[in-house]
Every structure is written in structure tokens, then in C-alpha cells.
C-alpha positions as CSV (number, residue, x, y, z in Angstrom):
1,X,28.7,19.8,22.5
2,X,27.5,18.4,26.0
3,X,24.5,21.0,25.6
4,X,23.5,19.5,21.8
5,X,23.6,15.7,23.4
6,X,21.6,16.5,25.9
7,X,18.8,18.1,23.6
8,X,19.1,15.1,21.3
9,X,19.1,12.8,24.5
10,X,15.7,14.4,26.0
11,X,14.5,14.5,22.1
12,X,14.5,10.8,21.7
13,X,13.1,10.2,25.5
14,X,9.5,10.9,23.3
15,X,7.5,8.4,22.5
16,X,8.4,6.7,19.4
17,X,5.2,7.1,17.8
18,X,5.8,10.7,18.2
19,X,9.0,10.6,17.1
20,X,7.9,8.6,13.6
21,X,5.3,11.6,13.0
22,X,8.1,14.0,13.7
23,X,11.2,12.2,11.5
24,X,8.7,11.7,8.4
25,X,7.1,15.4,8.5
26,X,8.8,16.6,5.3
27,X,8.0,13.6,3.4
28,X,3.9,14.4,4.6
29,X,4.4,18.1,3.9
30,X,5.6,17.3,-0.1
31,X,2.6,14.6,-0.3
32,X,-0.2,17.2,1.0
33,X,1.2,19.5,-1.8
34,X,1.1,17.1,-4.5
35,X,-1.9,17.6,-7.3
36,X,-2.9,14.4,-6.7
37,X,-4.4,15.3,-3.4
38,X,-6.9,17.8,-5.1
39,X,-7.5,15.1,-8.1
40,X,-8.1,12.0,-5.9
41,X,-10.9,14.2,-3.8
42,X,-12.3,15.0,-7.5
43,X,-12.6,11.4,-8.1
44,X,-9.5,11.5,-10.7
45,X,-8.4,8.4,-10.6
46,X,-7.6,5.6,-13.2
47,X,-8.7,1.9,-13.3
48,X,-5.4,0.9,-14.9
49,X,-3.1,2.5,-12.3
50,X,-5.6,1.1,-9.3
51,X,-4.7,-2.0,-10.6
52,X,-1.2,-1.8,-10.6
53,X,-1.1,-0.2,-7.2
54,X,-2.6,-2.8,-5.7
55,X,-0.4,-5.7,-7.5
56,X,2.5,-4.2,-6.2
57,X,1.6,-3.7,-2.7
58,X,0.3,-7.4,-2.8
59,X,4.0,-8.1,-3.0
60,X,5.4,-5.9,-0.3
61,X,2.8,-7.3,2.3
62,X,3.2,-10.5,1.3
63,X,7.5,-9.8,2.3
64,X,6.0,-7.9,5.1
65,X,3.9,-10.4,6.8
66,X,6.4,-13.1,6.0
67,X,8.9,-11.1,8.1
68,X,6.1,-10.2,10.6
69,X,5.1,-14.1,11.3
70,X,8.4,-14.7,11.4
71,X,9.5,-12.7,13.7
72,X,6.2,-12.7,15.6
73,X,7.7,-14.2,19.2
74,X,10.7,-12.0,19.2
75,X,10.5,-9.5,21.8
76,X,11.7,-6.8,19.4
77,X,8.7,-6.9,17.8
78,X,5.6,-9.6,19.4
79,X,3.7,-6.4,21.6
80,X,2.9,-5.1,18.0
81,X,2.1,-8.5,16.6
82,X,-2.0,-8.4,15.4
83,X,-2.2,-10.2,12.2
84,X,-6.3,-10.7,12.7
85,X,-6.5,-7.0,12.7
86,X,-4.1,-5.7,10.5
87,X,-2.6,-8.1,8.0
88,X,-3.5,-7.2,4.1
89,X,-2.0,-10.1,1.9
90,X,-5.8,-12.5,1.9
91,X,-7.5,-8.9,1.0
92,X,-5.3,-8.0,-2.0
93,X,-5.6,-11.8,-3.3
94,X,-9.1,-10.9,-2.9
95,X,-8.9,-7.6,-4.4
96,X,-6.2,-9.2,-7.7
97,X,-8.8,-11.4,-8.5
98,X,-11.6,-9.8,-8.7
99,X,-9.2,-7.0,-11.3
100,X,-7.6,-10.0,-13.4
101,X,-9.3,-13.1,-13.0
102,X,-8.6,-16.2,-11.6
103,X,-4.8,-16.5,-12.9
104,X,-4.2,-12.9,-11.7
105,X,-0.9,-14.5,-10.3
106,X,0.4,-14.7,-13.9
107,X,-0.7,-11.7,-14.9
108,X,0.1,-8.8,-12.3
109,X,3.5,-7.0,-12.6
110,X,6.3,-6.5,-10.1
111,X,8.7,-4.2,-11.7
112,X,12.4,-3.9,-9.9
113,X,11.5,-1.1,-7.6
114,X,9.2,-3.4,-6.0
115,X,11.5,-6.2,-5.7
116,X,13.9,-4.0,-3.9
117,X,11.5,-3.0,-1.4
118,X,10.6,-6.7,-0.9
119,X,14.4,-7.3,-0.9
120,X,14.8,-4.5,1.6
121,X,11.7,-5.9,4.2
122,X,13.3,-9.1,3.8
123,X,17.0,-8.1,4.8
124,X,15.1,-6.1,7.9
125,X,13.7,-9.1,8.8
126,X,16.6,-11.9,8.7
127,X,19.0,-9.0,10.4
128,X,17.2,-6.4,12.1
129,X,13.8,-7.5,13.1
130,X,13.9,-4.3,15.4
131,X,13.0,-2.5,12.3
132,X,10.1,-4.3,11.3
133,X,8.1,-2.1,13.2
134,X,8.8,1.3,11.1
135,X,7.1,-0.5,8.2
136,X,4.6,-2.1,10.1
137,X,3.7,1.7,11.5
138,X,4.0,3.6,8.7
139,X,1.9,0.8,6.5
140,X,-0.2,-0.7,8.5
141,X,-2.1,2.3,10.7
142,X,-1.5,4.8,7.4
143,X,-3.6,2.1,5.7
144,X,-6.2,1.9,8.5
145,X,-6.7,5.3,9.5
146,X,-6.9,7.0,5.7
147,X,-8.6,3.9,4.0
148,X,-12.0,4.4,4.8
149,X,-11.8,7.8,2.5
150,X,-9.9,6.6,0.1
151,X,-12.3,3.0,0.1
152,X,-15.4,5.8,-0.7
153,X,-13.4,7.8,-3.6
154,X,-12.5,4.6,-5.4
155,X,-15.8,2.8,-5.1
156,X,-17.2,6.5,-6.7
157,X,-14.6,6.9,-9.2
158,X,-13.9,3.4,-10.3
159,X,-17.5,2.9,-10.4
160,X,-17.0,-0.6,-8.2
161,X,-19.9,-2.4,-6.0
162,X,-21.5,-1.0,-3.1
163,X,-21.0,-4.7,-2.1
164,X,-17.0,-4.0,-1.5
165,X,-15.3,-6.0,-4.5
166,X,-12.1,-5.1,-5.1
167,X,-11.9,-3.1,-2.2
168,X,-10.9,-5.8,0.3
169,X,-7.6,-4.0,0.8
170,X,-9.4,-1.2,2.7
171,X,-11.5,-3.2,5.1
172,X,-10.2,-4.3,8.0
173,X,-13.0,-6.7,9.8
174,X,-10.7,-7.8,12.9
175,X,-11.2,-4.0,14.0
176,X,-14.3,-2.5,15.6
177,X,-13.1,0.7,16.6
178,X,-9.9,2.2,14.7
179,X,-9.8,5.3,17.1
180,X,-9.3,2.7,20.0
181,X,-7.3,0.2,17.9
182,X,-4.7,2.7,17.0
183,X,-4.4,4.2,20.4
184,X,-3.9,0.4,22.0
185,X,-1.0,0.1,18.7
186,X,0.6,2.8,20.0
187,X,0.6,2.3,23.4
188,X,2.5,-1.1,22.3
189,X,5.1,0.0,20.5
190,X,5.9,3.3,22.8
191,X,6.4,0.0,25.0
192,X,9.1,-1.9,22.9
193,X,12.5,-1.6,24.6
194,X,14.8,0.5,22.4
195,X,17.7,2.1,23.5
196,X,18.5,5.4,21.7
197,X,20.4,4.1,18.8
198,X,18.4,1.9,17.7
199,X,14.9,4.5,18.0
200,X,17.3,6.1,15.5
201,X,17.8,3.8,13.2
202,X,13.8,2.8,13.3
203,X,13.1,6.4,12.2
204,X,15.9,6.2,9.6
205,X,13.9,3.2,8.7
206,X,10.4,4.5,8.6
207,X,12.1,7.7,6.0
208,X,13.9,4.5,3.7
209,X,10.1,3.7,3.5
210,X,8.9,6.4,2.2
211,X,11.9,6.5,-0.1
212,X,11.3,3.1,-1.3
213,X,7.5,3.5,-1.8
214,X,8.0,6.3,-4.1
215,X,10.9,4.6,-6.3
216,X,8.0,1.8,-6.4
217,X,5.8,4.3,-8.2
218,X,8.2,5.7,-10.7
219,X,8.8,1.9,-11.7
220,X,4.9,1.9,-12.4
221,X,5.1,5.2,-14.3
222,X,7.1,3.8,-16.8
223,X,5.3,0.7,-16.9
224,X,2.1,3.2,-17.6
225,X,4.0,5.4,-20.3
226,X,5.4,2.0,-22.2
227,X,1.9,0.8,-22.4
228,X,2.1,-2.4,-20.7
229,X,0.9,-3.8,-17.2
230,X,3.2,-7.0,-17.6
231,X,5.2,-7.1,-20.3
232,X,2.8,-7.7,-22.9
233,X,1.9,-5.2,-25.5
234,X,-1.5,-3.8,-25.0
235,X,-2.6,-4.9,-28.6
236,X,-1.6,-8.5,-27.3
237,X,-3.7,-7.9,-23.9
238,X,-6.4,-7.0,-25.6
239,X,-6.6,-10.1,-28.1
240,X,-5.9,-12.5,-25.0
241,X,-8.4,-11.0,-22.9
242,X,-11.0,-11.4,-26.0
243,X,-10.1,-14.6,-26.3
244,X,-11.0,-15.3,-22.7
245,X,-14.0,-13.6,-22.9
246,X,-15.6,-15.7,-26.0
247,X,-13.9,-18.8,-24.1
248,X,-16.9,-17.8,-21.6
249,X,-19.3,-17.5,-24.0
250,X,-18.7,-21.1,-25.3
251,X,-19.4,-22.8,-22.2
252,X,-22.9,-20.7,-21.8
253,X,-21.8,-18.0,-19.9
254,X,-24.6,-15.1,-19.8
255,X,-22.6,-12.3,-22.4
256,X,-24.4,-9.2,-20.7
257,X,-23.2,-9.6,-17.2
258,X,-20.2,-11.1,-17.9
259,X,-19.3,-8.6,-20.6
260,X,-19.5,-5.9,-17.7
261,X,-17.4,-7.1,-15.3
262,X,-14.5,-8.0,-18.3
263,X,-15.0,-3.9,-18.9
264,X,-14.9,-3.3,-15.5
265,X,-11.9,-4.9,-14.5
266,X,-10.2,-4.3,-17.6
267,X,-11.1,-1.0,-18.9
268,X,-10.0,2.4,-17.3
269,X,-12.9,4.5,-16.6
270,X,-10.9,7.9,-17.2
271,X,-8.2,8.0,-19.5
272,X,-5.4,10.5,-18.7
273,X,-1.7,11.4,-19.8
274,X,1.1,9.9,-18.8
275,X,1.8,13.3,-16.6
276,X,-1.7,12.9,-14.9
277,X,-1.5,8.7,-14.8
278,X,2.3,9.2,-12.9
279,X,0.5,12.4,-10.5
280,X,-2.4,9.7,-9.4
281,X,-0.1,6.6,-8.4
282,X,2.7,8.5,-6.5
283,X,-0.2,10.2,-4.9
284,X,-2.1,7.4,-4.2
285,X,0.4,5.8,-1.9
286,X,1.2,9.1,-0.5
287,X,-2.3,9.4,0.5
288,X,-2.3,6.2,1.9
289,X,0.9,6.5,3.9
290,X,1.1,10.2,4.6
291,X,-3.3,11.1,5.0
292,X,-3.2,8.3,7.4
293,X,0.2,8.1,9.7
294,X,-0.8,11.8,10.2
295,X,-4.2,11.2,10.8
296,X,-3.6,9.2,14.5
């Protein structure tokens, strides 16, 4: 008994962005082995399901950084505070935009699963801002250090400008060097005071993440297989976004360019089952989360 506590006891003396890497290892493991990880490298990836990807991460940053900003002076979590550098909610308004237009607010989808994660980010903050920092980690430098790949295989696969639109997400402009960035991140939080029950209940945290990222993704499957990206029928979506599109037309918009972008926003450039579709946006966060927490 005394000989177990004392292994667990020198255990959690590691750093705690070694112990994060360590705690969420399984959950890495599954995502490497997932098809998806061969597809996305192929350029298999759908238009559609990018779309609702990045709607529903627009709502967890937003809960995120709400919780972040407001618990950016508290001690538990202010050494890991950069929201110049890291914070994601202006690039996916960017990013929504550009996909669905100007009203993209009414259009994007947030099924349950999401809400729960917001839900869940929201409770951390209010009660346990100690937290915070498992989903800062496991978002923020995931996102950072795998974005720049995945940035390149969307922009190929999606067919989207060289120029960056709807790819604001992956660019971070407040950081000139990720390598050092990261390394300066995790010299922070390896500073945070923690005793050992609460690093424990950070890495139980940092799993729930993972957890809660994947339940977001089945809630987008079966927005996928029903046909619908917000409760509209896609016969419907189609006849409002037609009617948008001649709305342009009678105000003297140019038809040709404007005509490309509609498709481009709105049309998936591969079409794929509902197996394949479900494969590419489970693996697309896992690739975000697991490629790049691993990837430090």
C-alpha cells in the first residue's frame, strides 16, 4: 500500500504537461488508427462537414474564452492567460461568414452535444477555474501545433483561396514562432500551483474533453445522415439559398463571380456516405486535438 502511494506520489511530481500527454495516450492511440487519418492526408474531406465543424467549435470557444477572460486574474489560471496569441472566437466569425454569409448566426447549427460541452466549460469556469487549463491545453496548443497541416489539406481539398478565407481558424498571427511559443506555454502551466489532487482532477478533465469532443461529433453525424445543417430540409436550403442568390442579381451583382463563391460555400466538393461523412468529422477533431497535443 505505502509502496503504491509512493509510486503514484513520485508519478504526479512530473510536470503536468507531461502528465496531460501521458493521461490522454489511449485516446491519441484510437485517433492515429482511425481511417480518417489516411483519408484527410488523401485530401478526403467534405465541404459540408467543414462547415459544421467549424460552427460548432465557434460555440465551444466562444464558452471557452468567456470562461478564460473571466477568470483571467485568478491565479489558478492568469500565467496561461495569452488571448492575443491563442484565442479563436474573431477567426471562426471570420471563417462562419465567409461559409454562410453575412447572417451565418442564423444559420449555423448547435446540436445538444455541443451545448453540453459549452454547459460543461461553463460549470468549469463558475466552480473550478483550476480546470480551465485542461481545455485550454488540450485545444488551444493541439490547434496550434497540428493546424498548419491540416490549414494546407483543406485549402487543397476544399479548393479555398491561397489568400486564407475560411481558414482564419488555423492562423494564429499573435505567434511568430510556435516551437518557442509552446515551449514558453508550457513552462507556465508546469508553473501553476497544484497540489496532487487537483493535477488529478485536471487530467480527469483533459480525458472529459476528449469525451465530450467526440459526443459533439456523433451529434453532427446525425445531423449529416438526416440531411440537414439546421433544421431545415435540404430541399428548403436550397430554394432559400436560390432565392438569395437572384436577390444578388437584382441589385447588379456580377452573376459569374458571385455564382462561384455561392457554390463554394455551399456545395460539397466530394460527396461521400454517411459512413465516410461520420469517419471525416470524428477524425477531424481527433486530428486537431490528438496530431497536435502530441506533436509538442
Amino acid at each position: 500500500m505505502e509502496a503504491s502511494r509512493a509510486h503514484s506520489s513520485e508519478s504526479m511530481s512530473k510536470d503536468l504537461s507531461e502528465l496531460l500527454k501521458e493521461a490522454t495516450k489511449e485516446v491519441h492511440e484510437q485517433a492515429e488508427n482511425t481511417p480518417f487519418m489516411k483519408n484527410f492526408q488523401k485530401g478526403q474531406v467534405s465541404l459540408h462537414e467543414f462547415k459544421l465543424v467549424t460552427a460548432s467549435l465557434y460555440f465551444i470557444y466562444s464558452a471557452l474564452e468567456e470562461e478564460i477572460d473571466r477568470n483571467k486574474d485568478n491565479p489558478v489560471y492568469a500565467p496561461v492567460y495569452f488571448p492575443a496569441e491563442l484565442h479563436r472566437k474573431a477567426a471562426l466569425e471570420q471563417d462562419l461568414e465567409y461559409f454562410y454569409g453575412s447572417n451565418w448566426r442564423d444559420e449555423i447549427p448547435c446540436p445538444e452535444a455541443t451545448r453540453k460541452y459549452v454547459e460543461r466549460l461553463h460549470y468549469v469556469g463558475k466552480n473550478h477555474p483550476e480546470l480551465l487549463v485542461a481545455h485550454a491545453y488540450t485545444r488551444y496548443l493541439g490547434d496550434l501545433s497540428g493546424g498548419q497541416v491540416l490549414k494546407k489539406i483543406a485549402q487543397k481539398a476544399l479548393q479555398l483561396p491561397s489568400t486564407g478565407e475560411g481558414l482564419a481558424f488555423f492562423t494564429f498571427d499573435g505567434v511568430s514562432n510556435a516551437t518557442k511559443f509552446k515551449q514558453l506555454y508550457r513552462s507556465r502551466m508546469n508553473a501553476l500551483e497544484m497540489d496532487l489532487a487537483t493535477k488529478k482532477r485536471v487530467l480527469e478533465e483533459a480525458k472529459k474533453a476528449f469525451l465530450l469532443n467526440i459526443q459533439v461529433f456523433e451529434a453532427l453525424q446525425e445531423l449529416v445522415s438526416n440531411g440537414q445543417e439546421n433544421g431545415h430540409p435540404p430541399q428548403l436550403k436550397a430554394e432559400l439559398r436560390t432565392r438569395n442568390v437572384n436577390k444578388s442579381y437584382e441589385h447588379g451583382t456580377a452573376p459569374g463571380k458571385e455564382s462561384e463563391r455561392i457554390n463554394r460555400r455551399h456545395t460539397d466538393m466530394m460527396p461521400t456516405t454517411p459512413l465516410v461523412r461520420w469517419i471525416l468529422a470524428l477524425g477531424f477533431l481527433a486530428m486537431t486535438v490528438a496530431v497536435g497535443l502530441f506533436a509538442m
